[in-house]
C-alpha positions in Angstrom: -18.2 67.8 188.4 -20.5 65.3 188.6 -22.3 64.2 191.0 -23.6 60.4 192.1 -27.1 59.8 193.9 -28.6 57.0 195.6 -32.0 56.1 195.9 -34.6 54.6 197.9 -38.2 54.3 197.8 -40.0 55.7 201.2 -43.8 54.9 200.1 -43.5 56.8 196.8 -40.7 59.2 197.9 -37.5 58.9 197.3 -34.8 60.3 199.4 -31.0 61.0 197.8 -27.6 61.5 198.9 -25.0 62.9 196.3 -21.2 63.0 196.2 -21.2 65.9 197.8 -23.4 65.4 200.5 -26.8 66.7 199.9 -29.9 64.8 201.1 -33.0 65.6 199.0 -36.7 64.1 198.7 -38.5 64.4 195.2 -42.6 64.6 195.9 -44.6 62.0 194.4 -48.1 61.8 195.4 -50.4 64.3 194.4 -51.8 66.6 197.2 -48.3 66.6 199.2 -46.2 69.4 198.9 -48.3 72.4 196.8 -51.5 71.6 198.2 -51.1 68.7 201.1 -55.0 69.1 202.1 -56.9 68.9 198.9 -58.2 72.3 199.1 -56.9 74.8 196.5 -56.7 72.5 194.0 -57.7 72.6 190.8 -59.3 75.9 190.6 -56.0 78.1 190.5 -53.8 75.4 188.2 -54.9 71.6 188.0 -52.3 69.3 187.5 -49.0 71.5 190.0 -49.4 68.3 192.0 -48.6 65.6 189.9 -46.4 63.7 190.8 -42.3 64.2 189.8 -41.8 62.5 186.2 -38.4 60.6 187.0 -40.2 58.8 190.0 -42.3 57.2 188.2 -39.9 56.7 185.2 -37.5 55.0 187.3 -38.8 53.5 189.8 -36.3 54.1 192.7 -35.8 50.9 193.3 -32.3 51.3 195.9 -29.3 52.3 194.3 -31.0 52.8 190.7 -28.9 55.7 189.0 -30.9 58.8 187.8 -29.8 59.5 184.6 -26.5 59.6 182.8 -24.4 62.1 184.9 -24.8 59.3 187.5 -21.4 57.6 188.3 -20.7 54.1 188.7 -21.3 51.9 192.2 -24.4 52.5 194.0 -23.7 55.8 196.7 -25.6 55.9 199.9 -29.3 55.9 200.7 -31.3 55.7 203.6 -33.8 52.9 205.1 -36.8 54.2 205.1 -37.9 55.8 208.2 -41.2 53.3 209.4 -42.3 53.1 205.5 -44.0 56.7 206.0 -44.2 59.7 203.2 -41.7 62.0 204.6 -42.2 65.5 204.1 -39.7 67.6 205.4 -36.0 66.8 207.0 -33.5 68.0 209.4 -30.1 66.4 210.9 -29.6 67.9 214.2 -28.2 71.4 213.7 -27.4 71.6 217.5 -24.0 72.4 216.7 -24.2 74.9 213.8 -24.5 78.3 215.8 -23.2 81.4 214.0 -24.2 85.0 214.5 -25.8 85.0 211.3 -27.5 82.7 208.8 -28.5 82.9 205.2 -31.8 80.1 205.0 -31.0 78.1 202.1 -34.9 76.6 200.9 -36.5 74.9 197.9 -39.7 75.7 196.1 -42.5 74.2 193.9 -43.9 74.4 190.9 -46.3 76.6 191.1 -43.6 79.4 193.5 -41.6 82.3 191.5 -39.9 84.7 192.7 -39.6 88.5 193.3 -38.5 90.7 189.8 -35.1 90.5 189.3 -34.0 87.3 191.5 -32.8 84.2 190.1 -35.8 82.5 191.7 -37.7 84.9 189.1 -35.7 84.4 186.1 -35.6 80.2 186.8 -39.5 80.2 187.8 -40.0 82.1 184.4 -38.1 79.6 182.4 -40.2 76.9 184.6 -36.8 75.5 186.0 -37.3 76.7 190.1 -39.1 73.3 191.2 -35.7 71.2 191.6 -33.3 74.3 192.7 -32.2 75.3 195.5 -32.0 79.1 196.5 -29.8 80.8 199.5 -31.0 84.2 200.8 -28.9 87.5 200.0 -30.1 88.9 203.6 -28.6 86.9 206.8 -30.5 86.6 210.0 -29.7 86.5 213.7 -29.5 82.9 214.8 -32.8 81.6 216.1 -30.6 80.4 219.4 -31.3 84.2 220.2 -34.7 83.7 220.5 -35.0 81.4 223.0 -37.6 81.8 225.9 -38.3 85.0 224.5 -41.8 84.1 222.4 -44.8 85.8 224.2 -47.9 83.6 223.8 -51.6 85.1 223.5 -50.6 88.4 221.5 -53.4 87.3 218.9 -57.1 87.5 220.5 -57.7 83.7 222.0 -54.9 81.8 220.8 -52.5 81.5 223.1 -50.0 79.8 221.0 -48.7 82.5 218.6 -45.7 84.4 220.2 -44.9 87.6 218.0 -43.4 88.4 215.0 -39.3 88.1 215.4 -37.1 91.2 214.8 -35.7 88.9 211.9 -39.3 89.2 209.9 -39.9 91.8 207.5 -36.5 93.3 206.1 -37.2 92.2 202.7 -34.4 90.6 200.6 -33.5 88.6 197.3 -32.0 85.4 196.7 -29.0 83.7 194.6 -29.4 80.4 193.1 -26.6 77.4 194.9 -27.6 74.4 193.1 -29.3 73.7 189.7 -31.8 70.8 189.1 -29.4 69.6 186.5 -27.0 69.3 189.2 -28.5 66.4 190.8 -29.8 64.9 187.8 -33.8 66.1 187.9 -35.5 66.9 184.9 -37.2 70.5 184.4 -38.4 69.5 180.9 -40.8 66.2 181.3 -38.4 63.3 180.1 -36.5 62.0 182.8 -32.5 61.9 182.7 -32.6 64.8 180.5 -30.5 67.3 181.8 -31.1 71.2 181.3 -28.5 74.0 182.7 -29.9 76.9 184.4 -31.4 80.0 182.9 -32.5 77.4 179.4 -36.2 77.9 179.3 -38.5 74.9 179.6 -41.8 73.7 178.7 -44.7 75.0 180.6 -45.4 73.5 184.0 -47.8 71.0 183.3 -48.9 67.8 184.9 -46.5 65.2 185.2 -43.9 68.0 183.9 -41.3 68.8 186.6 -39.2 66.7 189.3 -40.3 69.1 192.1 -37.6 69.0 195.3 -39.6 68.0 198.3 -37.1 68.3 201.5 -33.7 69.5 201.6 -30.6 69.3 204.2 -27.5 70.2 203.2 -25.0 68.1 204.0 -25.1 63.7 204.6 -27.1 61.8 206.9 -25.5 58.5 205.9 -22.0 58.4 205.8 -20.4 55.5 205.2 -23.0 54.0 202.5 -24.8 51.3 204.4 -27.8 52.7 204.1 -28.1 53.3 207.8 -28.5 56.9 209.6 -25.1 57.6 210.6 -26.5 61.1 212.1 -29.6 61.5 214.0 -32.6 63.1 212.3 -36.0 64.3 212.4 -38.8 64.4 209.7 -42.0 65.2 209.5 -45.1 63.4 207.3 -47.8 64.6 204.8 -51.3 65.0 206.1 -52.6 62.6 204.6 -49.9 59.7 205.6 -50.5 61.0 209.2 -54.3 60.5 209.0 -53.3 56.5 208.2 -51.1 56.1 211.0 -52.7 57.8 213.4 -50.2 60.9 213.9 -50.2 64.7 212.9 -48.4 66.6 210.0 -47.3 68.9 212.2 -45.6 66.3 214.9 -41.8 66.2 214.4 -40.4 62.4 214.4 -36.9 61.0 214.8 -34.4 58.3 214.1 -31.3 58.2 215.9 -28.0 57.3 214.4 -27.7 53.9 213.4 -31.1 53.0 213.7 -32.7 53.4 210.3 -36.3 53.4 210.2 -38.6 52.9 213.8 -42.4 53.3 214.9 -43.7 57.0 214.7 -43.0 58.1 217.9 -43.5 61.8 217.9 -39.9 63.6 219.2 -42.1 66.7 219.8 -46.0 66.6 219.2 -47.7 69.6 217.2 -49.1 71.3 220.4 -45.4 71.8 221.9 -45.0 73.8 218.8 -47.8 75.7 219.3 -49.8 74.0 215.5 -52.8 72.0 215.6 -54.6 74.7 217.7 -57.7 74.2 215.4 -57.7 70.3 215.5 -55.9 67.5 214.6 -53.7 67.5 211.4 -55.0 70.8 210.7 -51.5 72.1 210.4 -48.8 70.7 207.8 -45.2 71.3 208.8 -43.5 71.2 205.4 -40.3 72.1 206.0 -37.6 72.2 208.8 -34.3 72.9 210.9 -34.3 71.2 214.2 -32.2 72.0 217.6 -31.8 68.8 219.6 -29.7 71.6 222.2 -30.5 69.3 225.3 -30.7 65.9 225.8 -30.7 63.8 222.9 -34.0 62.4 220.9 -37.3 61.4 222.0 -39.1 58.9 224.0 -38.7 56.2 221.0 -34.9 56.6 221.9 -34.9 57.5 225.6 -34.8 60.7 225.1 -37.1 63.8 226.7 -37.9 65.0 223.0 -38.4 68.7 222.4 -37.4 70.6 225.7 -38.9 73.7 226.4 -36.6 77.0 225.7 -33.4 74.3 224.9 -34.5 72.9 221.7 -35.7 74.7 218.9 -36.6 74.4 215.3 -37.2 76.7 212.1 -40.0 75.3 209.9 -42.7 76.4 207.3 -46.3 75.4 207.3 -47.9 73.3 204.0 -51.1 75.6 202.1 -54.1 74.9 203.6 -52.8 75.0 207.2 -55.3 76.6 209.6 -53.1 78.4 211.6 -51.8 80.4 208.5 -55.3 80.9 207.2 -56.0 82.9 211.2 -52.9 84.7 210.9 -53.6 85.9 207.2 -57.2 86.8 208.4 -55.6 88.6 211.7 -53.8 91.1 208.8 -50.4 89.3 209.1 -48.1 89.0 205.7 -47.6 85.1 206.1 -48.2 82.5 203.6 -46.9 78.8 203.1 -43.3 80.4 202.1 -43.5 82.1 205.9 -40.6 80.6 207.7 -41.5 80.2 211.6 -39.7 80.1 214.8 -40.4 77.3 218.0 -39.0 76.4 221.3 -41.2 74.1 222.1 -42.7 76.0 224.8 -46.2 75.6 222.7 -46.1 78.7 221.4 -44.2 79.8 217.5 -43.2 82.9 215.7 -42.7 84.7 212.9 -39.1 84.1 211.6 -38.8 85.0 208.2 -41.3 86.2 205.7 -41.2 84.9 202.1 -40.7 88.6 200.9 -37.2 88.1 203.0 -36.2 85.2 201.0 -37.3 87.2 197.5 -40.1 84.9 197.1 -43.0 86.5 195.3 -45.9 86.4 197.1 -48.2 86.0 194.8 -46.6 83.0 193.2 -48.0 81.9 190.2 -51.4 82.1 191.1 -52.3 83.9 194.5 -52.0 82.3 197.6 -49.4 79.9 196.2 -45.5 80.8 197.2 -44.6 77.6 199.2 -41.7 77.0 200.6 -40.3 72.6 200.3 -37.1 72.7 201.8 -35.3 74.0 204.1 -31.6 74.5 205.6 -29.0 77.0 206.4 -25.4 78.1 205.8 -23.2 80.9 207.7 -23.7 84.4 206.5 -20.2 85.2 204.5 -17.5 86.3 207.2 -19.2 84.7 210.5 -17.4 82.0 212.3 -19.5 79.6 214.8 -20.0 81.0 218.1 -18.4 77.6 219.4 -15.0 78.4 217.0 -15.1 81.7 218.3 -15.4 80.4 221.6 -12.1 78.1 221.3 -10.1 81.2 220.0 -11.4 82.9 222.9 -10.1 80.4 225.0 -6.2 79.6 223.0 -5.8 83.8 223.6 -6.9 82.8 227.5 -4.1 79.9 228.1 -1.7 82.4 226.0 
């Protein structure tokens, strides 16, 4: 099959769509997805943040084709959202409520997985930056958890609310979409293509197109560039410190709109981050819940309500508030997958162990989660389907 992509530059990021729908960022300024605050960096591995190769190669000028599986016409792209760095994506996953999920996530260079996984066997060929991976274990929808975080459990801050009964069941992963597939390079010269499970060269500066953001399915329909869905992102820290925002606030751009002023849709407090000052949390990956009325105050809207929206996200390395948690004895780490309602308070959602990431990456303290998303567990149907058979069996 192969797959088209379109491109657009978003202050050295690009974002793509491809025939089948996929929207994905590539990471191009050093200190932005493995290490967004400059601090572990270079004494475990100098060079895991340079930049992804085909970015500069190409350019990503809008509509420029990444190598030759490309097809012909220029597929849709997205306006750039205020010029900023994006750093992680969501469309609004209001609707998508099944009993069970499998989080579907991305990884960077310097992340490998448990023995035995695919994430292990790709990270060991140096191919895992540009995959993406779907969990083997499914979780309870984080709609159950609403209103039930319980602030203060940790000593004097008041804004972690538990570990989740999701957290901590262990699990492996399978791998849903090669690098190849949406024409990234694993081996240093972009448009080369290499199939999964081909060992590569080592990961070395400048080496690997390293998948940034992921969501799943299209934010721009119709090819006009424009937003045909709503969505939220969030920035890297060091973008935020120039426009005067956090890495932790969640942003928005409703449909149709393409890009707008960084109004934050939910600040980090409502999220419980930043507890240790300003844009001392990265949120670096994420799933958003717009359950209640729509966007943010750049649209009209309320932005995140408390216990009606929600969101799933991951914190960047260096974020204080997993360096307390880690101190406070907890497993977490920047592959941790967190839980909000936006009652200023988080939780524990999903451990990287859950996911079959290793822990200890490729150097310690390094198993980082990019991207994230979610499909059905196998055999679930959406509590709203079921609802509607429910309701055909009624009026029978």
């Amino acid at each position: 099959m192969i797959h088209r992509i379109g491109l657009a530059t978003f202050s050295g990021l690009a974002i793509s769509v491809s025939a089948s729908g996929q929207v994905f960022l590539l990471d191009d300024l050093p200190n932005t997805a493995e290490d967004p605050f400059g601090l572990l960096l270079p004494a475990a591995g100098a060079g895991f943040t340079a930049p992804s190769p085909s970015m500069g190669a190409f350019g990503y000028f809008p509509g420029l084709p990444l190598g030759p599986v490309i097809g012909p016409g220029v597929p849709p792209h997205l306006v750039p959202p205020n010029g900023t760095f994006i750093n992680a994506i969501s469309d609004d996953k209001e609707r998508d409520i099944f009993p069970t999920i499998r989080l579907q996530f991305t990884v960077d260079r310097a992340t490998s997985g448990l023995a035995g996984t695919p994430l292990a066997i790709e990270s060991g060929f140096f191919q895992a930056p540009g995959d993406v991976y779907t969990s083997t274990a499914a979780f309870t929808h984080p709609i159950a958890f609403l209103g039930t975080l319980t602030p203060g459990i940790i000593g004097a801050v008041p804004t972690f609310g538990g570990v989740l009964p999701t957290a901590g069941g262990g699990g492996a992963n399978v791998l849903s979409f090669d690098e190849s597939v949406f024409g990234m390079t694993a081996i240093g010269a972009p448009g080369g293509l290499t199939p999964p499970g081909v060992p590569t060269p080592p990961t070395l500066p400048g080496v690997k197109d390293n998948m940034n953001a992921w969501n799943n399915r299209p934010i721009d329909i119709t090819g006009d560039m424009i937003n045909d869905m709503d969505y939220f992102f969030s920035v890297a820290p060091a973008e935020a410190l120039v426009i005067g925002v956090s890495s932790a606030d969640i942003f928005d751009v409703a449909a149709g709109a393409g890009g707008t002023v960084p109004t934050p849709y939910a600040p980090a407090f409502t999220a419980g981050l930043d507890f240790f000052g300003h844009t001392t949390d990265d949120i670096d990956a994420l799933i958003l819940f717009d359950a209640g009325l729509p966007l943010g105050p750049a649209w009209g809207g309320p932005g995140g309500e408390p216990a009606i929206d929600y969101a799933l996200f991951s914190l960047g390395p260096g974020s204080a508030t997993l360096s307390f948690l880690a101190a406070a004895g907890l497993p977490v780490d920047p592959a941790t997958v967190f839980f909000t309602d936006f009652t200023g308070s988080f939780g524990i959602y999903a451990y990287g162990t859950d996911l079959g990431i290793d822990p200890a990456g490729m150097f310690p303290g390094f198993a980082n989660i990019d991207g994230l998303d979610f499909v059905p567990a196998p055999g679930t149907l959406s509590l709203l389907a079921l609802a509607g058979i429910a309701a055909r069996r009624r009026r029978a």
